[in-house]
N, C-alpha and C positions, 0 to 999 in steps of 0.2 A: 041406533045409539045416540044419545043426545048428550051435546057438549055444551057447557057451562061457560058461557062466554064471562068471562072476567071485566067486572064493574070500573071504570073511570072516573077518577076525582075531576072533572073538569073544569070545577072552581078554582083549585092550585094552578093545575097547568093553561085557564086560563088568565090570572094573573102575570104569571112569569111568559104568556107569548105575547101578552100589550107588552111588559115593560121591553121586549126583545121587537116589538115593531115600533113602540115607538123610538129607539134608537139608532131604527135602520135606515135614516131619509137625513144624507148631507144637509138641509136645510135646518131639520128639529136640533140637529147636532150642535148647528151653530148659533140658533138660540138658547139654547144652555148653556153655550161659552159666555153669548152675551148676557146672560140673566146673571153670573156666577157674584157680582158684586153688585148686582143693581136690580130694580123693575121696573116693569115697562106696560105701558097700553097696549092693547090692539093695534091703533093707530099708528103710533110711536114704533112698535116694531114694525107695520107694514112700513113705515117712511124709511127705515131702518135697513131692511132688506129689500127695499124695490120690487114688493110684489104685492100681488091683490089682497083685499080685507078679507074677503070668503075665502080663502087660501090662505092663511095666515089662522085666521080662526079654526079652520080644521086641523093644521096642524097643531095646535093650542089643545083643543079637545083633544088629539092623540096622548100628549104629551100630560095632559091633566086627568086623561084616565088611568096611564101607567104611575100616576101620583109621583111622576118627575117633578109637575110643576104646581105652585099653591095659589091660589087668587086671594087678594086682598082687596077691599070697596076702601076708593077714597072719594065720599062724596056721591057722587051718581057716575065717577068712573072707575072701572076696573083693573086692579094691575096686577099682573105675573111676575112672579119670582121663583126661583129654585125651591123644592121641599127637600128639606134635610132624611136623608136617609136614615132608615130605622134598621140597622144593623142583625138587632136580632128575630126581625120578624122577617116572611116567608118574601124573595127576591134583594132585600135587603142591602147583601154583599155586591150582588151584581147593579144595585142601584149608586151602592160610592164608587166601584171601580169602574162603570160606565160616568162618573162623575170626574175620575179621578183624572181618566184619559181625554175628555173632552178640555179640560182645562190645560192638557197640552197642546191642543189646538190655538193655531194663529188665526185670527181671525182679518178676513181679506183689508185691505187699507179701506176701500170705498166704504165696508161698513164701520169700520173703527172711526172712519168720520163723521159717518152719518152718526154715530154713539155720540160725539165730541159735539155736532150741532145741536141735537136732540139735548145735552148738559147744556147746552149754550142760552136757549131758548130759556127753559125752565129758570137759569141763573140771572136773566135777564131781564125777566117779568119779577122775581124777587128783588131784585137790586130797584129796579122803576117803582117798585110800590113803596120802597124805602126815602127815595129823594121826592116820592109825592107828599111821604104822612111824617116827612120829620116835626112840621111843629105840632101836630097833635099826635108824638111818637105815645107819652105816658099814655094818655085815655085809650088809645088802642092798644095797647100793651096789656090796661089794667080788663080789660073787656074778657080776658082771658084769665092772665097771670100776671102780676109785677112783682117784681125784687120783692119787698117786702113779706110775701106769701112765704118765697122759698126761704128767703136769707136765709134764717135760723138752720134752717137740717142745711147747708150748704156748709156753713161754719162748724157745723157738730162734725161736719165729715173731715173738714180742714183743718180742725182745731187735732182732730187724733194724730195727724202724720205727723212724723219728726222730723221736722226742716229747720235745719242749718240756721244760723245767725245772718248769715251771706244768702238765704237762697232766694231767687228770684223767681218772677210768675208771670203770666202773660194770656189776659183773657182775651180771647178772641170773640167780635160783635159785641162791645160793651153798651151798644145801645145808648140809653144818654148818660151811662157811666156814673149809674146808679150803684153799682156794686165795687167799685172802685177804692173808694176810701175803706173798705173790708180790709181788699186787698195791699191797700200803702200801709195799712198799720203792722201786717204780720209779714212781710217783707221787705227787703231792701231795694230792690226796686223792681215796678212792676210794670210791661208793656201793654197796653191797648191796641191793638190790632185790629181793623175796619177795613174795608173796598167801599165805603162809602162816605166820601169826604160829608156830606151833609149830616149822618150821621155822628162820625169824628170831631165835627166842629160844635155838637151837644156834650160830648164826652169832654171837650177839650174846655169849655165853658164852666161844668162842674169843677173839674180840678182845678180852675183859675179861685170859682168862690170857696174851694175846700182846700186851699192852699196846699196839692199834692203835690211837692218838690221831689217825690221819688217816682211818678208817673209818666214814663211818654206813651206818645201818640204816635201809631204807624201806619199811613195809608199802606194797604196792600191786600194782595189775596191771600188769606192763611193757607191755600191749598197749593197756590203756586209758586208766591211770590215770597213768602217768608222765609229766611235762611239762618233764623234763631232758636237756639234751643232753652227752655227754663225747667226747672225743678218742680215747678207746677204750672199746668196749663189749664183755664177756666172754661167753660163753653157752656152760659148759661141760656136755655131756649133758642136755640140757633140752629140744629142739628137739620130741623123742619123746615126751615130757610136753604138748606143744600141740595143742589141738584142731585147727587147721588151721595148721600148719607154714610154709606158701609165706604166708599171709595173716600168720602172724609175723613170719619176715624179713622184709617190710614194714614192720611196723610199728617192729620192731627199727633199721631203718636210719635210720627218724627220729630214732633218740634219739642217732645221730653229727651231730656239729659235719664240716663242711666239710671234707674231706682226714683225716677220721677210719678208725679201723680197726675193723673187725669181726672177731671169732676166736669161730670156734665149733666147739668140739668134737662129736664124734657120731658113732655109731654110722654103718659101711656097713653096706647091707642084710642080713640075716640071717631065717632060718627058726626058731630057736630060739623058740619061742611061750608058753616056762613062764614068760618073763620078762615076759610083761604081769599074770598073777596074782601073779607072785616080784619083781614090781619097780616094776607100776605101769604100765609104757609101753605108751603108746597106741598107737605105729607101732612096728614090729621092723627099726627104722634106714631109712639113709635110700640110693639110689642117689647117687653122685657127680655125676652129670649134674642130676640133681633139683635139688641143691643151689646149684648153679653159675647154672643155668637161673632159677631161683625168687631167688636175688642178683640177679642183670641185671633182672630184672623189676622190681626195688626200687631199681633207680639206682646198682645198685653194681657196682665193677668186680671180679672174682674174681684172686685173689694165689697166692702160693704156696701147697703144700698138701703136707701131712705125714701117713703114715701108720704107723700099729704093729699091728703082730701082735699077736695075747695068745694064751698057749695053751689055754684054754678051748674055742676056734676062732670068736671073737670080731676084726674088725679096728675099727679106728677110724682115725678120717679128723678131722685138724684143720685146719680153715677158712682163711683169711685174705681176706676182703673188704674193697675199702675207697671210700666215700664221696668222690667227686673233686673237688680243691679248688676249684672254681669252684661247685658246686653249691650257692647260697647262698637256692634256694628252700623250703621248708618242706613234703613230700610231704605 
């Protein structure tokens, strides 16, 4: 008597047994806590977690096979980051709730520091390349992108919201404070915010010959150091300058008042790689979904959005976020 052994999908259930090994090694676990608002190198996580590159790399490929984690090319190096789960396709569910749970994870001190060096570094070498190219900030600025390119769709986004006679604004990295007089005309009064006095002293030179009596000038960190809130907050081309971008917008959205707006200019992704030695920038722009995605994560809700060509073969993507009137908690 001959019995009909019964066929196996083994492409399903090989699916769903990566995404269940790659979950199962304390280590992959706790790179995905550390991926959850950032990415990172090979390197950078081997410095990160104190272990070897060929050990770290294979954990990666585990981790990259169960399409936990997504790679990004900036340049000629490669970064990881979290892939967003696909809910309705096959693993899906058990991909956000293995998401959900790792994010209740405390991650040990030595590597939270090692996270906080690894910021350190990155924001370091951006600061240093700023107090090198202040007097030729314009021609490297314009190699790219200058004020002038976006202004227009930056005001078309400003001009819609309905702000108050009283409301204030406060652009953070005004650079030489090109976009400023924008900002004292449809406001009452408008803060500059810079970490980089060499900088601030180009910003602070404009609004002497643009006679901007409703302008100040605040040396400080917008991420750490600021302890003001306004009705709109500006962040033109700056995002690519932060060490961890999604952990900005965070922090960014705390400096809105309740029903406040966000506009942030920025780069879409791009390959063009001369522009991190030619300009500074730590990321080579950002994906659209990144942006939107890493808002909502910050309590804000995503607004209209405007884009321009440049012929360079540059596009930019200008933001509109805004803070919903009820939110009168303090992130």
């Amino acid at each position: 008597m001959n019995l009909r052994v019964p066929s196996i999908r083994h492409d399903d259930c090989d699916e769903l047994s990566a995404l269940c090994k790659a979950g199962g090694d304390p280590l992959r676990l706790n790179v995905l806590r550390a991926l959850a608002n950032d990415s990172f190198g090979v390197l950078e996580l081997t410095h990160i977690f104190a272990t070897g590159q060929s050990g770290m790399s294979h954990h990666l490929k585990v981790l990259s096979q169960a399409q936990l984690v997504a790679t990004r090319r900036e340049g000629n190096a490669i970064f990881y980051r979290r892939a967003l789960p696909h809910t309705e396709l096959l693993g899906g569910k058990l991909h956000a709730a293995l998401l959900e749970e790792v994010d209740n994870l405390t991650l040990p001190a030595d590597v939270q520091a090692r996270i906080s060096a690894v910021h350190g570094q990155r924001a370091a070498a951006s600061q240093d390349f700023f107090s090198r190219i202040a007097e030729k900030f314009r021609a490297q600025q314009d190699l790219i992108a200058g004020v002038p390119q976006y202004r227009d769709s930056v005001l078309t986004l400003l001009d819609k919201q309905s702000f108050s006679p009283a409301a204030t604004a406060l652009e953070v990295g005004p650079g030489d404070g090109s976009f400023l007089p924008d900002l004292a005309q449809r406001f009452q009064h408008v803060t500059a915010l810079d970490n980089s006095s060499v900088m601030l002293e180009l910003a602070r030179q404009l609004c002497e010959r643009e006679s901007l009596n409703n302008v100040s000038l605040l040396l400080a960190d917008a991420l750490h150091d600021a302890h003001l809130q306004a009705d709109c907050v500006v962040v033109n081309m700056v995002l690519h300058h932060f060490a961890a971008p999604a952990d900005a917008l965070r922090q960014l959205a705390t400096l809105l008042k309740p029903g406040g707006s966000l506009l942030v200019t920025e780069l879409c992704s791009h390959n063009q790689a001369w522009a991190r030695e030619a300009c500074g920038d730590l990321w080579l722009g950002f994906e659209q979904d990144d942006l939107a995605h890493w808002a909502t994560a910050a309590g804000l809700v995503p607004g209209e959005s405007l884009y321009v060509g440049l012929r360079n073969g540059f596009q930019i993507q200008v933001r509109h976020f805004q803070r919903p009137a009820g939110d009168t908690h303090h992130r």
